[in-house]
Chimera marker file (.cmm) of the C-alpha trace (Angstrom):
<marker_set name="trace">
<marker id="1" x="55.073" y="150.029" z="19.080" r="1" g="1" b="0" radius="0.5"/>
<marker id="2" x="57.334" y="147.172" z="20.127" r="1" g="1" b="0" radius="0.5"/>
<marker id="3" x="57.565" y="146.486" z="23.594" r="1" g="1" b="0" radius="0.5"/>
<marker id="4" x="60.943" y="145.932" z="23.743" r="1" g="1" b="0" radius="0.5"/>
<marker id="5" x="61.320" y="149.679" z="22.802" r="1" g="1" b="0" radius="0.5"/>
<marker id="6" x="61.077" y="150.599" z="26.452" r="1" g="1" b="0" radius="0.5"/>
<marker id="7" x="64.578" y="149.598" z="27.088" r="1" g="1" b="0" radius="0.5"/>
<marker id="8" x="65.407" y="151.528" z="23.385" r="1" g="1" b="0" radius="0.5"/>
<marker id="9" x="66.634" y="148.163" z="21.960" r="1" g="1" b="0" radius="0.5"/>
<marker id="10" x="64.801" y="145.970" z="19.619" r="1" g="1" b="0" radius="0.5"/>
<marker id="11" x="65.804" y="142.160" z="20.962" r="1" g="1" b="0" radius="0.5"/>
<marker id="12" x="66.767" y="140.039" z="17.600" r="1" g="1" b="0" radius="0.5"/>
<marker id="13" x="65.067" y="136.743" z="17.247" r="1" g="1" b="0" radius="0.5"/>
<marker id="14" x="66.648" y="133.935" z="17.297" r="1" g="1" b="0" radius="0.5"/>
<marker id="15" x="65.691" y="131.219" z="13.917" r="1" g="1" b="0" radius="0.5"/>
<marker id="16" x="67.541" y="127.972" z="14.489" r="1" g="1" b="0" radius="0.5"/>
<marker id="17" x="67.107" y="126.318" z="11.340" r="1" g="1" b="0" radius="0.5"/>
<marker id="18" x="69.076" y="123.883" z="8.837" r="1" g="1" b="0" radius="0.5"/>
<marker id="19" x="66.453" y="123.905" z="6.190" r="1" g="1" b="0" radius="0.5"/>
<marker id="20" x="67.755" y="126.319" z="3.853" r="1" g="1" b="0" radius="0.5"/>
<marker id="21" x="64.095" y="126.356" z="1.936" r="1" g="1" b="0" radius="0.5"/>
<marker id="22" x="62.658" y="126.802" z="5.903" r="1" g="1" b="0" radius="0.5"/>
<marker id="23" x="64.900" y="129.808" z="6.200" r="1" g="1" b="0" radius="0.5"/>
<marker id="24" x="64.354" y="131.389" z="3.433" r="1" g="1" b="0" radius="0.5"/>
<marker id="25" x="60.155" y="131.275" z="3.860" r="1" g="1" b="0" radius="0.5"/>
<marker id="26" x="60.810" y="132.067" z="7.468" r="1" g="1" b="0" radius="0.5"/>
<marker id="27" x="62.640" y="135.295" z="6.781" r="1" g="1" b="0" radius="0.5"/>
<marker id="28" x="60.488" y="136.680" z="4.403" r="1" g="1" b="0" radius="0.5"/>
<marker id="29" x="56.992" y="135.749" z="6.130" r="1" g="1" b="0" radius="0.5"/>
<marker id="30" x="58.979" y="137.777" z="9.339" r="1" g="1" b="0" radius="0.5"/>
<marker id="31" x="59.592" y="140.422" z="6.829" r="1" g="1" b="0" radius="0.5"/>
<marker id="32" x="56.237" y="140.580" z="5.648" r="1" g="1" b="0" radius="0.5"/>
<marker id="33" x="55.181" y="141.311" z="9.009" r="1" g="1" b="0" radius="0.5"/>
<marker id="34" x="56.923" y="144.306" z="8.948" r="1" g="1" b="0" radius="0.5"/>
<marker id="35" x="58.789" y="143.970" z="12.889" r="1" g="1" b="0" radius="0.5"/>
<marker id="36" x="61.756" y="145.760" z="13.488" r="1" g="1" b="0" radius="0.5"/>
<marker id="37" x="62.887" y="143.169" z="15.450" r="1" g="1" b="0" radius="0.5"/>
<marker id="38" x="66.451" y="141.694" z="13.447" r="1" g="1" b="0" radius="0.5"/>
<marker id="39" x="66.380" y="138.255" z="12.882" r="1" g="1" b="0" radius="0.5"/>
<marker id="40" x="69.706" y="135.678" z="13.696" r="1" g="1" b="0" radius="0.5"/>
<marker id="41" x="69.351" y="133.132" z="11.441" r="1" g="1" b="0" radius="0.5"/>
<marker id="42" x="71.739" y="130.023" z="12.428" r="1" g="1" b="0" radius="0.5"/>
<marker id="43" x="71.999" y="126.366" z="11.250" r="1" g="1" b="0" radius="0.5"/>
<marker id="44" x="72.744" y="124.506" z="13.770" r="1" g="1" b="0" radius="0.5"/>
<marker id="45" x="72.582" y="123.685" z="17.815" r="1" g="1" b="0" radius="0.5"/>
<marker id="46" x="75.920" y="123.590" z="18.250" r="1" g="1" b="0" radius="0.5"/>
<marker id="47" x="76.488" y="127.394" z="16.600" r="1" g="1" b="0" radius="0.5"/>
<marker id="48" x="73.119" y="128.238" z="18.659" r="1" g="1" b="0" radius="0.5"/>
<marker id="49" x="74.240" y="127.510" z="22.030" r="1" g="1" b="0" radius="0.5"/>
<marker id="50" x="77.424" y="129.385" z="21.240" r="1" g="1" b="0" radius="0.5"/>
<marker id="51" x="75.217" y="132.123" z="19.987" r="1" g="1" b="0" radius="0.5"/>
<marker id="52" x="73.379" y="132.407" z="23.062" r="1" g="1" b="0" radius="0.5"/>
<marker id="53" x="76.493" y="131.506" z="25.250" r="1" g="1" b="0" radius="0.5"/>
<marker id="54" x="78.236" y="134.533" z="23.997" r="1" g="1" b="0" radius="0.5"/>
<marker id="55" x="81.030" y="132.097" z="22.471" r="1" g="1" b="0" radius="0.5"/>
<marker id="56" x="83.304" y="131.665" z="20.011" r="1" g="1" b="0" radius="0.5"/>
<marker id="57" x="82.526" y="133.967" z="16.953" r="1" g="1" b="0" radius="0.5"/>
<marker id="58" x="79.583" y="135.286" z="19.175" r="1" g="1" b="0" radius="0.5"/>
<marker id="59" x="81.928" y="136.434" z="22.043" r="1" g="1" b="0" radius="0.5"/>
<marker id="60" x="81.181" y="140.277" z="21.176" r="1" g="1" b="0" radius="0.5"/>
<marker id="61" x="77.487" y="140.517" z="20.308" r="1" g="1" b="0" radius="0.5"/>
<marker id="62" x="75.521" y="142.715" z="22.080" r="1" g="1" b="0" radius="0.5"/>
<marker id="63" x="74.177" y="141.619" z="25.662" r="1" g="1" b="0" radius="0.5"/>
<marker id="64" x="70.646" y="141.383" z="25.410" r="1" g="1" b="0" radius="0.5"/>
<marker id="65" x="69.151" y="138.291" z="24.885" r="1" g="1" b="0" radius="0.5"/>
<marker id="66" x="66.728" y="137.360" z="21.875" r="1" g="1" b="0" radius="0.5"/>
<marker id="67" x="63.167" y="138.249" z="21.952" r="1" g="1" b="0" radius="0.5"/>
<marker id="68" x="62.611" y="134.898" z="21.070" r="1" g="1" b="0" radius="0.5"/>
<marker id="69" x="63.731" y="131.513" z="19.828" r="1" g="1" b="0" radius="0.5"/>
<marker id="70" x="62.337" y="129.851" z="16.720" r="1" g="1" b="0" radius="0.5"/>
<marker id="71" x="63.710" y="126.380" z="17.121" r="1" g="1" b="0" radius="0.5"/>
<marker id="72" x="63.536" y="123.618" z="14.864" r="1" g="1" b="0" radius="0.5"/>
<marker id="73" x="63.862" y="120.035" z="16.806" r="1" g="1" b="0" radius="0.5"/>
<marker id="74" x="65.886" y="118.190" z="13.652" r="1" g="1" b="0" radius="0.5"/>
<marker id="75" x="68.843" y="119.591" z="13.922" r="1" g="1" b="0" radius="0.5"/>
<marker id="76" x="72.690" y="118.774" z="12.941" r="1" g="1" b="0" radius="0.5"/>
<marker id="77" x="75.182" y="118.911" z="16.005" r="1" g="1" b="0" radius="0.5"/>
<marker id="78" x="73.037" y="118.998" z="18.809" r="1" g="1" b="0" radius="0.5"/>
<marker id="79" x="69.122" y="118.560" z="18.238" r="1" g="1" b="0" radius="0.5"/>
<marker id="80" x="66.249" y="121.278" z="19.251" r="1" g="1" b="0" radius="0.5"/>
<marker id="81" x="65.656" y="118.974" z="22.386" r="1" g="1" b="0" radius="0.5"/>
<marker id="82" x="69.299" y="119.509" z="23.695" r="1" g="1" b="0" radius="0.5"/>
<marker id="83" x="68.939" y="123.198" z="22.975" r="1" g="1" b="0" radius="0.5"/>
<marker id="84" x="65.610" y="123.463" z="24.716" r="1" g="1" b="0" radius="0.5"/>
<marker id="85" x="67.423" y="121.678" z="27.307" r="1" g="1" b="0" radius="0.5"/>
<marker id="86" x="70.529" y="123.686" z="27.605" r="1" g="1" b="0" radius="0.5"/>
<marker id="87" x="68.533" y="126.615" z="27.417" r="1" g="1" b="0" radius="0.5"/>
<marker id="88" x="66.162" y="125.947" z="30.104" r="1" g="1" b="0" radius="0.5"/>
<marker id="89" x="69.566" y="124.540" z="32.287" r="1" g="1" b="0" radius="0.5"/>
<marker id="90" x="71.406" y="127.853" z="32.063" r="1" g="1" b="0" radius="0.5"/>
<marker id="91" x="70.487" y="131.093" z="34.661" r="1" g="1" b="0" radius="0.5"/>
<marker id="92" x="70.752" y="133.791" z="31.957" r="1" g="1" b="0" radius="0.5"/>
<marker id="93" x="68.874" y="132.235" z="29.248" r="1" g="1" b="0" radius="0.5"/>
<marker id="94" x="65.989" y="129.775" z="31.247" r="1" g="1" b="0" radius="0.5"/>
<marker id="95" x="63.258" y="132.516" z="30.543" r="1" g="1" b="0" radius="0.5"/>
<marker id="96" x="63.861" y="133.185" z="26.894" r="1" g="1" b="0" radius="0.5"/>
<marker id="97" x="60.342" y="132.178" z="25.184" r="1" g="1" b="0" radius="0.5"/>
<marker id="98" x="60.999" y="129.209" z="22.677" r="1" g="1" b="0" radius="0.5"/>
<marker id="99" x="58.773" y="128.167" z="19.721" r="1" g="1" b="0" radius="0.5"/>
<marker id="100" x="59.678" y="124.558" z="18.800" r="1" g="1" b="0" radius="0.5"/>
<marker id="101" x="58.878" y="124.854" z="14.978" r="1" g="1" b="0" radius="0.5"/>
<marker id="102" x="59.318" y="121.839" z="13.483" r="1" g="1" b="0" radius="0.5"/>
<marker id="103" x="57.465" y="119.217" z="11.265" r="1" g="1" b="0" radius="0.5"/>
<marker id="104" x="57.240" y="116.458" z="13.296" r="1" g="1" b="0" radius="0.5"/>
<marker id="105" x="53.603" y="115.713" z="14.714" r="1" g="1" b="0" radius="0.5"/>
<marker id="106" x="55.135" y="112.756" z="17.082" r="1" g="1" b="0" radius="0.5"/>
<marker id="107" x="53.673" y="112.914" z="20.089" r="1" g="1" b="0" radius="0.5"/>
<marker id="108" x="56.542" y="112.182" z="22.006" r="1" g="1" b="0" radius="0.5"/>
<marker id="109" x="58.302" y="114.775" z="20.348" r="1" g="1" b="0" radius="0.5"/>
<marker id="110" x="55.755" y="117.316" z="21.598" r="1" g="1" b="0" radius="0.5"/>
<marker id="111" x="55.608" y="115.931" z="25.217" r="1" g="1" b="0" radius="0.5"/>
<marker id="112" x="59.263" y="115.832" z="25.398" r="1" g="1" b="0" radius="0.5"/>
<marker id="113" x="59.330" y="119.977" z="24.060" r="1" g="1" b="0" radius="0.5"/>
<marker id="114" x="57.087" y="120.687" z="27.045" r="1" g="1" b="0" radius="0.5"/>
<marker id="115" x="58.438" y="118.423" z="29.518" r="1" g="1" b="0" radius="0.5"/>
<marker id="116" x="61.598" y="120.529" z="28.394" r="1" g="1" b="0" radius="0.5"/>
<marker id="117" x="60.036" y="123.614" z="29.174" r="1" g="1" b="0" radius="0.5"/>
<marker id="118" x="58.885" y="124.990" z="25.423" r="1" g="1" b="0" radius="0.5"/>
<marker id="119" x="56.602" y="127.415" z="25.614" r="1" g="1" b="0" radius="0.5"/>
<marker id="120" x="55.233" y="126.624" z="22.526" r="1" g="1" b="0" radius="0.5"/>
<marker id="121" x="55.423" y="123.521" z="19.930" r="1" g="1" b="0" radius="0.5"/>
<marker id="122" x="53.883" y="124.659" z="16.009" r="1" g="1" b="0" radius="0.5"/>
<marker id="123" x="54.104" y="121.795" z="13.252" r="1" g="1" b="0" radius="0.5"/>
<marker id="124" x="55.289" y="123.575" z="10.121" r="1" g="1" b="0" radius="0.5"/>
<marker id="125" x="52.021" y="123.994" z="7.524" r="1" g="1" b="0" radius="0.5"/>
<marker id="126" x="53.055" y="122.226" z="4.064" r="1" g="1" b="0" radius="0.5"/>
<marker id="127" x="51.230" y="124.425" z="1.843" r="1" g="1" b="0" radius="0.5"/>
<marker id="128" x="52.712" y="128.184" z="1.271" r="1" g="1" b="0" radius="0.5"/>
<marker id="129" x="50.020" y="130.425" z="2.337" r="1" g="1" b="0" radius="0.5"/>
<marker id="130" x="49.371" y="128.377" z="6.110" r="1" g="1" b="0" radius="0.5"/>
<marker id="131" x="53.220" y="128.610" z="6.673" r="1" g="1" b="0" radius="0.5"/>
<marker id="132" x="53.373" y="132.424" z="6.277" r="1" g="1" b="0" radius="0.5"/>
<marker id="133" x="50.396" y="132.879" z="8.466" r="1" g="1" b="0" radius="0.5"/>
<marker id="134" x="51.974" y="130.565" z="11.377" r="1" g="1" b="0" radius="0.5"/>
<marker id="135" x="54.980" y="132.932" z="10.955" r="1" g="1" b="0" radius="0.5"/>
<marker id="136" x="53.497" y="135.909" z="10.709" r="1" g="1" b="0" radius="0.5"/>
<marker id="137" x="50.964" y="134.796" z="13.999" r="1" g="1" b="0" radius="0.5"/>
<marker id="138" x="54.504" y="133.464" z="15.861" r="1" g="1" b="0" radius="0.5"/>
<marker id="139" x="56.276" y="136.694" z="14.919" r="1" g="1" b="0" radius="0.5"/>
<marker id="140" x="53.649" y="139.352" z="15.833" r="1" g="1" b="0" radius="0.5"/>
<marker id="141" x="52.812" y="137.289" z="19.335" r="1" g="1" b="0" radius="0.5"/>
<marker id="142" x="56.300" y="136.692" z="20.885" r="1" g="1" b="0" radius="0.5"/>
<marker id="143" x="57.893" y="140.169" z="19.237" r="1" g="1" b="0" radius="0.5"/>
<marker id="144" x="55.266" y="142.475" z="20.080" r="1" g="1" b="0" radius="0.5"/>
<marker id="145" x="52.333" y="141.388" z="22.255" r="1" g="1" b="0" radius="0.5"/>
<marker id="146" x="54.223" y="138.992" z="24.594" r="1" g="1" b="0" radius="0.5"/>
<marker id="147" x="55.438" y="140.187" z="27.795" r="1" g="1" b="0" radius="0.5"/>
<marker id="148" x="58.747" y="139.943" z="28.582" r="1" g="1" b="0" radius="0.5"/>
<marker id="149" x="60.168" y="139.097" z="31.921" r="1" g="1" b="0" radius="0.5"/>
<marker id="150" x="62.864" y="142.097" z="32.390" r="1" g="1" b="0" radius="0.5"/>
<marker id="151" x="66.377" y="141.604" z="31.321" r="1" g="1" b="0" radius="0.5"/>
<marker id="152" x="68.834" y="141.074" z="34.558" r="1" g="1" b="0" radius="0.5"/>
<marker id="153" x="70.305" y="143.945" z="34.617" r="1" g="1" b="0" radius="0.5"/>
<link id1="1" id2="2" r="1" g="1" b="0" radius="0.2"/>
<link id1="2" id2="3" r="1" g="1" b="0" radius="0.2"/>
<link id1="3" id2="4" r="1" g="1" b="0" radius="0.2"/>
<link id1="4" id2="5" r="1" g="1" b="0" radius="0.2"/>
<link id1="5" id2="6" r="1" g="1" b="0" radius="0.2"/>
<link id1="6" id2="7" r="1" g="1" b="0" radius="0.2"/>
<link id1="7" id2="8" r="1" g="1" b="0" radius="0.2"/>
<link id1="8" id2="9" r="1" g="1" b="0" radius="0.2"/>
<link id1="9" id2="10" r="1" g="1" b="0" radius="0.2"/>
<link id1="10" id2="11" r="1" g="1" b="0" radius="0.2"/>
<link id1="11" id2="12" r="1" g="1" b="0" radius="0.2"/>
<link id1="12" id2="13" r="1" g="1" b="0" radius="0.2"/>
<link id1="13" id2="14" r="1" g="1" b="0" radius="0.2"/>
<link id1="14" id2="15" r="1" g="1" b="0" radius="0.2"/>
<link id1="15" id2="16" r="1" g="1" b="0" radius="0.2"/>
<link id1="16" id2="17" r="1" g="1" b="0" radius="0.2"/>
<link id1="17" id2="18" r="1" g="1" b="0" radius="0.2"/>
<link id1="18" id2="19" r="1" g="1" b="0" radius="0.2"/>
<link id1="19" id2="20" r="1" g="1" b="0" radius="0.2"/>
<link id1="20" id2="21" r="1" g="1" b="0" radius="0.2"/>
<link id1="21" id2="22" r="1" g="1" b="0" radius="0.2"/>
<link id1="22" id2="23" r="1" g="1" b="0" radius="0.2"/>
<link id1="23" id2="24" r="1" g="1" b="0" radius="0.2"/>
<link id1="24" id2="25" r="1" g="1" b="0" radius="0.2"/>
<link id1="25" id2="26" r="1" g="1" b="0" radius="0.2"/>
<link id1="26" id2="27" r="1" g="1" b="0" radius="0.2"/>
<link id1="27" id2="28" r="1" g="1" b="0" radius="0.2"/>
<link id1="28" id2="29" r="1" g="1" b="0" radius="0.2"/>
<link id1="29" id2="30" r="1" g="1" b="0" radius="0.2"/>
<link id1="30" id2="31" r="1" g="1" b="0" radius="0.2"/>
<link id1="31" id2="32" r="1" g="1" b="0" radius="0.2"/>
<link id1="32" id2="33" r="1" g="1" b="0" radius="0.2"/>
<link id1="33" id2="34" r="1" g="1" b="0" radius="0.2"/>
<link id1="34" id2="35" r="1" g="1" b="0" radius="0.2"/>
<link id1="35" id2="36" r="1" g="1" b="0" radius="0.2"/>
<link id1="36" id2="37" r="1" g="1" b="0" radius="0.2"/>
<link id1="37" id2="38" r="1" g="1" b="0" radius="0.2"/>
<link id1="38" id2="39" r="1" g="1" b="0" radius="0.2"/>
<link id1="39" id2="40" r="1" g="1" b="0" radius="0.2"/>
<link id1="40" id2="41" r="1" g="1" b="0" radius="0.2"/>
<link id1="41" id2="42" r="1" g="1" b="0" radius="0.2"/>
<link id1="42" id2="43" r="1" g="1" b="0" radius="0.2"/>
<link id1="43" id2="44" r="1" g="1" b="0" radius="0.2"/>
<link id1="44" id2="45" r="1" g="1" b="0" radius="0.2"/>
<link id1="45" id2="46" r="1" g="1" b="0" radius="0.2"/>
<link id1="46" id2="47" r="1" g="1" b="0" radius="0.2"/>
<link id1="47" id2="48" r="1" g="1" b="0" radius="0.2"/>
<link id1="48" id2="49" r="1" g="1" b="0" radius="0.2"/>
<link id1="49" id2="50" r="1" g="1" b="0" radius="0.2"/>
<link id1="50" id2="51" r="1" g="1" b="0" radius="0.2"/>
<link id1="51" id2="52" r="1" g="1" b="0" radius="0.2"/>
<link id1="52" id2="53" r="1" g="1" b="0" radius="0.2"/>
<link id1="53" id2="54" r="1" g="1" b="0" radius="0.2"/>
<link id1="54" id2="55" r="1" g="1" b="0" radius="0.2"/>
<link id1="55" id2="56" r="1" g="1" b="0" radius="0.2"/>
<link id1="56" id2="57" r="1" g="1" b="0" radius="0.2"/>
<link id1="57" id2="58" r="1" g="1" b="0" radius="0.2"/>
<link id1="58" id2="59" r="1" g="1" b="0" radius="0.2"/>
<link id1="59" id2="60" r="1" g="1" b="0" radius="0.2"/>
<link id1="60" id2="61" r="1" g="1" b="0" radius="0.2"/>
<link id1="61" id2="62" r="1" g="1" b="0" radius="0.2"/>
<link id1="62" id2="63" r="1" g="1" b="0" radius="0.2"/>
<link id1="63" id2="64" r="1" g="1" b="0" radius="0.2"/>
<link id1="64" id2="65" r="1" g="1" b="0" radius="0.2"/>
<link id1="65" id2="66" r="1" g="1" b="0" radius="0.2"/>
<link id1="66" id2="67" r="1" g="1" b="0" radius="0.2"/>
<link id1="67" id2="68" r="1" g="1" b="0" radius="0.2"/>
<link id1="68" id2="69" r="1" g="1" b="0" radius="0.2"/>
<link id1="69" id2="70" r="1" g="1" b="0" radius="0.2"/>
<link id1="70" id2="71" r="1" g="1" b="0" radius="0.2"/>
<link id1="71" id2="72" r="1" g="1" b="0" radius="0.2"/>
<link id1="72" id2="73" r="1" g="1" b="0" radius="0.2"/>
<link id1="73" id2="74" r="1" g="1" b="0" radius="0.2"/>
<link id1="74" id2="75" r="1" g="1" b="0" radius="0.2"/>
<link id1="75" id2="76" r="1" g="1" b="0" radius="0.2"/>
<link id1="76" id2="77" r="1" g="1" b="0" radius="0.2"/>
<link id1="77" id2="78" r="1" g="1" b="0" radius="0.2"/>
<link id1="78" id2="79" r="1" g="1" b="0" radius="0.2"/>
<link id1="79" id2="80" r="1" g="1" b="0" radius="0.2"/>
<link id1="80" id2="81" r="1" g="1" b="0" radius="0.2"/>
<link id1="81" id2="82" r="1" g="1" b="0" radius="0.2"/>
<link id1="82" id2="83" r="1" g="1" b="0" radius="0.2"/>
<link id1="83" id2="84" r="1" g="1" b="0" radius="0.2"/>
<link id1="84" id2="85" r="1" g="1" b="0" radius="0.2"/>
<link id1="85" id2="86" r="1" g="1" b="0" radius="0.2"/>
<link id1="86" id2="87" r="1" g="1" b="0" radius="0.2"/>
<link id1="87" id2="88" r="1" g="1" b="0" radius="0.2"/>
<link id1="88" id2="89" r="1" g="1" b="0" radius="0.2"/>
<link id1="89" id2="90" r="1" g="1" b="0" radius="0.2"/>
<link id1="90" id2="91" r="1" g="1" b="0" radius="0.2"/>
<link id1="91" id2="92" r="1" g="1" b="0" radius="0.2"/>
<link id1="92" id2="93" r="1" g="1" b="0" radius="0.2"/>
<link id1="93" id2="94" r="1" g="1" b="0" radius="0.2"/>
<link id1="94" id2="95" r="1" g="1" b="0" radius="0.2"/>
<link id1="95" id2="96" r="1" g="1" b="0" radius="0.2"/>
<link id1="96" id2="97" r="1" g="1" b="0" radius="0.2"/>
<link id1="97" id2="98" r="1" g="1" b="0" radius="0.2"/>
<link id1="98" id2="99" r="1" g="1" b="0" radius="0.2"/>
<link id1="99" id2="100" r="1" g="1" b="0" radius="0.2"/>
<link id1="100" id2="101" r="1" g="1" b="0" radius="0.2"/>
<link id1="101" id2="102" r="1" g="1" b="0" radius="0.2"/>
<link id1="102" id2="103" r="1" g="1" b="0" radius="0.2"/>
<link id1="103" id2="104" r="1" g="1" b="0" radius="0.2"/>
<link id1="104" id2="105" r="1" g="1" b="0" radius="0.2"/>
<link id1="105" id2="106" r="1" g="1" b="0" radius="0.2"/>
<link id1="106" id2="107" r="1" g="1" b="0" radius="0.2"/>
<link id1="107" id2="108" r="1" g="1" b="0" radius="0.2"/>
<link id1="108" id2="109" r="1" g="1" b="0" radius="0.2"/>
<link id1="109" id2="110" r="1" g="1" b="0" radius="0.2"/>
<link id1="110" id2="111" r="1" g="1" b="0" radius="0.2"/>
<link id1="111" id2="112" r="1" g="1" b="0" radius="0.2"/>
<link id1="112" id2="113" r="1" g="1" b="0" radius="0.2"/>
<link id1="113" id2="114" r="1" g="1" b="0" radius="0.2"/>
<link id1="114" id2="115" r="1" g="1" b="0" radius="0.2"/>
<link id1="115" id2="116" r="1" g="1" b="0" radius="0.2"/>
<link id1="116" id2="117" r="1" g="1" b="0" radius="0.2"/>
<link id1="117" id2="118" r="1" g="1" b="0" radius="0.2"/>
<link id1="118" id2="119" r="1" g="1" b="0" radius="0.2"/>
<link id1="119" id2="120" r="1" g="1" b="0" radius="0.2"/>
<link id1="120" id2="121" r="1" g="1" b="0" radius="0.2"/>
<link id1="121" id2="122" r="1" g="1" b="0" radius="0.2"/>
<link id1="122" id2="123" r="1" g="1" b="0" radius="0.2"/>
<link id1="123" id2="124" r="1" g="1" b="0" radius="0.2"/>
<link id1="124" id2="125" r="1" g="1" b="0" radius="0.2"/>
<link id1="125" id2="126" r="1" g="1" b="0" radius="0.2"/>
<link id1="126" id2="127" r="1" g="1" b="0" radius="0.2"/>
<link id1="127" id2="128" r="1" g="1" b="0" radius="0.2"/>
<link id1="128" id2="129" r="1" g="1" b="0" radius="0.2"/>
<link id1="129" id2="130" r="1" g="1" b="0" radius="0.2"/>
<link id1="130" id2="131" r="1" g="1" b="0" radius="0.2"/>
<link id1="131" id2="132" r="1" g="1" b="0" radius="0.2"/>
<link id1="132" id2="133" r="1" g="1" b="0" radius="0.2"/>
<link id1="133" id2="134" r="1" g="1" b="0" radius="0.2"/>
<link id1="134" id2="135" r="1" g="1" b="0" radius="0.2"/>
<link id1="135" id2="136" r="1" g="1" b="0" radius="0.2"/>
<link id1="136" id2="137" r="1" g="1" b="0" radius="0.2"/>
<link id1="137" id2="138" r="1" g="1" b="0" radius="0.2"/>
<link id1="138" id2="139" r="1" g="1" b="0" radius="0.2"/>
<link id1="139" id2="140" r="1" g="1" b="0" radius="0.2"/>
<link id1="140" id2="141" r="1" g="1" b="0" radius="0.2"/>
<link id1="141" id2="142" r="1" g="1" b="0" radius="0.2"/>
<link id1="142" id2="143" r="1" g="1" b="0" radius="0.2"/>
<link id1="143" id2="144" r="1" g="1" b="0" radius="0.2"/>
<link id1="144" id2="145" r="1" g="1" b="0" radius="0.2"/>
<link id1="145" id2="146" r="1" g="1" b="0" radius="0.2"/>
<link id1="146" id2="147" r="1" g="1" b="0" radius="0.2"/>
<link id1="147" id2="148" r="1" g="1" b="0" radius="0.2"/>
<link id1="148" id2="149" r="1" g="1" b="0" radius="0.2"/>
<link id1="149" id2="150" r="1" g="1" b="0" radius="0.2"/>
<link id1="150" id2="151" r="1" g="1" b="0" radius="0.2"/>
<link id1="151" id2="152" r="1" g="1" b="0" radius="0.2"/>
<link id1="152" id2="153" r="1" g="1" b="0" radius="0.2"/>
</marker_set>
């Protein structure tokens, strides 16, 4: 059972991705691990921040925040780091768990994540079968076995 059933609604996670071939093997290793969880699946920071914001085209979504943030740090608009940033900045969203999923193994990239608050920073495998596993590892971990902190009420 999910543990986000307790509250009787599955939280969506959040993919923030502008690799359409990333998508599309993110989605279906996410599928694969058979969560109920639905999965928002938007290209950019800009669209993300309004996503999250409750902005824009995203002004009636539901209320509950994602179960999780897949973020990838090259990004058009506004980058992963600005996200992270904004993210960690605002009251509503700051504990939101975020997954910096990205392909860069710079290691100032990954100090600034965590100086940014990530909670976790995963360099996207190259070959096929690694990539589904990280995917299928992230999804099962922050969808089901993490523990949330409780949604403001």
């Amino acid at each position: 059972m999910n543990r986000n059933e307790g509250n009787n609604v599955l939280r969506p996670i959040l993919l923030v991705e502008d690799n359409p071939n990333d998508v599309e093997l993110t989605l279906i290793a996410l599928e694969k691990t058979r969560l109920a969880n639905p999965v928002v699946s938007l290209r950019d920071g800009e669209e993300a921040l309004q996503y999250l914001r409750r902005e824009g085209q995203w002004a009636d979504r539901a209320d509950e925040n994602p179960a999780v943030i897949l973020l990838d740090k090259k990004l058009p608009k506004i980058d992963g780091h600005e996200v992270l940033k904004a993210v960690r900045g605002n009251e509503s969203l700051k504990r939101i768990p975020v997954v910096m999923l990205t392909s860069s193994r710079e290691e100032s990239d990954l100090l600034r994540s965590y100086d940014l608050g990530v909670n976790a920073y995963v360099v996207k495998p190259v070959a096929f079968d690694d990539f589904m596993a990280a995917i299928n590892d992230l999804g099962m971990f922050w969808a089901v076995l993490n523990e949330p902190p409780p949604y403001p009420r």
